[in-house]
C-alpha positions as a Python dict, from the first residue, in 0.01 Angstrom:
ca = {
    (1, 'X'): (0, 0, 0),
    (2, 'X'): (140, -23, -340),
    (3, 'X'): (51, -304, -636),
    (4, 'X'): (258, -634, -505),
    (5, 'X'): (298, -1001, -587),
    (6, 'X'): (470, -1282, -505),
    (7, 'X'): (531, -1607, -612),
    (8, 'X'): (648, -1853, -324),
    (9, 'X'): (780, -2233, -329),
    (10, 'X'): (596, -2424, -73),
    (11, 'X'): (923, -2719, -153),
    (12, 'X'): (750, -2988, 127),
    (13, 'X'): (405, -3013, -90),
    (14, 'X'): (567, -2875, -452),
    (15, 'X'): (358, -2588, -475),
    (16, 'X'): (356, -2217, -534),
    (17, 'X'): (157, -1997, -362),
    (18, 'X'): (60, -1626, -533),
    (19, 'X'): (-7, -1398, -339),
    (20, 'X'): (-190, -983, -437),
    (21, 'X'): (-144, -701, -277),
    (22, 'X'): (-361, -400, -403),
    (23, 'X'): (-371, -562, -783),
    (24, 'X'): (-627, -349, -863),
    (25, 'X'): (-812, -433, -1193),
    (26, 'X'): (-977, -132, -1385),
    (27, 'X'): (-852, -100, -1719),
    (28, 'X'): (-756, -344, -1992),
    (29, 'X'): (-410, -210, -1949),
    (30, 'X'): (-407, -283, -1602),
    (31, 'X'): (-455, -655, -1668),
    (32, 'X'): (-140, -647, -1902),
    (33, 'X'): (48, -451, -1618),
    (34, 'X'): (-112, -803, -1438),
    (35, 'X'): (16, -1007, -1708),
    (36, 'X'): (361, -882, -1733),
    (37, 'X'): (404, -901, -1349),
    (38, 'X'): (262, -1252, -1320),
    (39, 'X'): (443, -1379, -1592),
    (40, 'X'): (782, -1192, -1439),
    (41, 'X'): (723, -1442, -1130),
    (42, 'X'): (626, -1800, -1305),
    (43, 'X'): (949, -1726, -1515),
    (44, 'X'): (1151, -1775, -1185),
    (45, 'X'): (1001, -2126, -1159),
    (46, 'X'): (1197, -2297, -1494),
    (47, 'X'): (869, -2471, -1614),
    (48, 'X'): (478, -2534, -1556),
    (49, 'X'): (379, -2541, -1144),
    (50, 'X'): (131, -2627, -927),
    (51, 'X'): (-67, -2297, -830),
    (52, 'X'): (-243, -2170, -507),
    (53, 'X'): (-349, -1829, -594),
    (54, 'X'): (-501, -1639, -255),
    (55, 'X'): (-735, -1399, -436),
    (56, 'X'): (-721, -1165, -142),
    (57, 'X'): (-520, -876, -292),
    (58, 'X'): (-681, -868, -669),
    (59, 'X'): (-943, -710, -687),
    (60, 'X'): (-1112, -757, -1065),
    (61, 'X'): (-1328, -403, -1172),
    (62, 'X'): (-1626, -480, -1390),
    (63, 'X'): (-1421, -271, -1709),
    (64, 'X'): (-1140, -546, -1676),
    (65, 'X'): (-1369, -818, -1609),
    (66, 'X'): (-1366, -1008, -2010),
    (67, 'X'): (-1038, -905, -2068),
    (68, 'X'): (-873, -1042, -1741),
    (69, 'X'): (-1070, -1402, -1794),
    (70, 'X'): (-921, -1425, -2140),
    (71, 'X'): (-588, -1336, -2058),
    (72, 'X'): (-627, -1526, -1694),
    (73, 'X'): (-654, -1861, -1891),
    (74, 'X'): (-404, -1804, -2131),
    (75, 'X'): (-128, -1690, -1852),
    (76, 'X'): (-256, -2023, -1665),
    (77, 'X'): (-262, -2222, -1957),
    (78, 'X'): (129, -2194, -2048),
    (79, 'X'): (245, -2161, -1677),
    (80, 'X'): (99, -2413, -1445),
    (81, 'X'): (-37, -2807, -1469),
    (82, 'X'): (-341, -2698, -1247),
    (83, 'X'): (-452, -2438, -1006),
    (84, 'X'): (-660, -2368, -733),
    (85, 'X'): (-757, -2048, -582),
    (86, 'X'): (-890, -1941, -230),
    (87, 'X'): (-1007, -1575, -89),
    (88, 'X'): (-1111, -1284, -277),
    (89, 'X'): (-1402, -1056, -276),
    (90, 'X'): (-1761, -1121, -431),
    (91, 'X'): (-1712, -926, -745),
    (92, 'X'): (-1361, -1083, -822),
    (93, 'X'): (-1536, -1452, -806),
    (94, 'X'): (-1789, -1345, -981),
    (95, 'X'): (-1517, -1269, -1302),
    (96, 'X'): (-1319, -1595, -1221),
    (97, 'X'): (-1666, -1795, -1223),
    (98, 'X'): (-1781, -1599, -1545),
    (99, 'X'): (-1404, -1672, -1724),
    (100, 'X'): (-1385, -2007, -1615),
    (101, 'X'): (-1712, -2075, -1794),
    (102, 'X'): (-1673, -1857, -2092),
    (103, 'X'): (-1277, -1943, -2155),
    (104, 'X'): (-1280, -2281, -2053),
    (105, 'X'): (-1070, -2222, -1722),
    (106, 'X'): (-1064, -2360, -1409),
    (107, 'X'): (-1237, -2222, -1113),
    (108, 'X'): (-1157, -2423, -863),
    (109, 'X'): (-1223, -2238, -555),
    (110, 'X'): (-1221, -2307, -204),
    (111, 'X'): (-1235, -2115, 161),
    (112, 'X'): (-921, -2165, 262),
    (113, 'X'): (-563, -2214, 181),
    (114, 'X'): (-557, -2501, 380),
    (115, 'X'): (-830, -2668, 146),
    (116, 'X'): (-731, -2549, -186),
    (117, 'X'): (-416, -2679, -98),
    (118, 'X'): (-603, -3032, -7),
    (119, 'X'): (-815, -3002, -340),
    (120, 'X'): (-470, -2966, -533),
    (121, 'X'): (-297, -3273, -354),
    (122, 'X'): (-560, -3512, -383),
    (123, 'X'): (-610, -3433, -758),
    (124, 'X'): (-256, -3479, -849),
    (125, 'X'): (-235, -3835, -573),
    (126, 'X'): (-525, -3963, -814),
    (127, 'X'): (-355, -3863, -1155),
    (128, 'X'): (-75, -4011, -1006),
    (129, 'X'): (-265, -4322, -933),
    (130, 'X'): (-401, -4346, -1358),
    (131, 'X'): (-8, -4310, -1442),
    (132, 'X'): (-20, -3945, -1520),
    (133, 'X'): (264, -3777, -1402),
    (134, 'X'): (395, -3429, -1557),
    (135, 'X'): (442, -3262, -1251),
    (136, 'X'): (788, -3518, -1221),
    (137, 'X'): (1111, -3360, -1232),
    (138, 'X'): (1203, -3437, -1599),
    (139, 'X'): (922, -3457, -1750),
    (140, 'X'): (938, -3202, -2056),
    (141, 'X'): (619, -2983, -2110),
    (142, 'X'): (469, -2972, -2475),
    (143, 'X'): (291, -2648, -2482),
    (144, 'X'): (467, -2354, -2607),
}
């Protein structure tokens, strides 16, 4: 198979789910390829979402491993409100555990779709429940 994505609207829980297919991770140009690709997608969405990624797919190489947390965060940073990821192999989670800690991004990282997706919902029911609400339809996001 050939490098794939896609970015799908889940409309009943107001979620996108990503989704890899051979996103193969070697070089530092390959995680630009990544980041124009990824970026591509999100821009269909008109504003920040709420992000399942299923890690299945990308695979992260130990030569793109500091380079893909960096620009990882940054691509999160200006394109969703949160995200939570589930899959992947043991070297991939090994980068999004290192970047997370290093870059100050989320891990978030659970077994299934099916739990990610419950992780997501009940974080956003109890922001709801403190008042916090940007994920409203309306609501106009800050960051550049």
């Amino acid at each position: 198979m050939a490098w794939g994505m896609s970015f799908e609207r889940d409309v009943e829980n107001d979620v996108v789910t990503a989704t890899f297919t051979d996103c193969i991770l070697v070089t530092d140009e390959d995680v630009q390829r990544w980041r124009r690709d990824v970026e591509a997608q999100f821009a269909k969405f008109n504003g920040r979402v709420d992000l399942l990624i299923n890690l299945d797919g990308l695979i992260v190489r130990h030569t793109a491993g500091r380079t893909f947390g960096k620009v990882r965060r940054e691509v999160l940073e200006r394109n969703t409100h949160r995200s939570f990821r589930y899959g992947g192999d043991e070297t991939t989670l090994v980068f999004i555990n290192t970047s997370g800690a290093i870059n100050g991004a989320a891990v978030n990282h659970y077994p299934t779709r099916e739990a990610a997706l419950a992780a997501l919902l009940a974080e956003r029911d109890s922001l709801r429940k403190r008042g916090f609400t940007p994920f409203l339809p309306g609501v106009v996001n800050s960051k550049p």
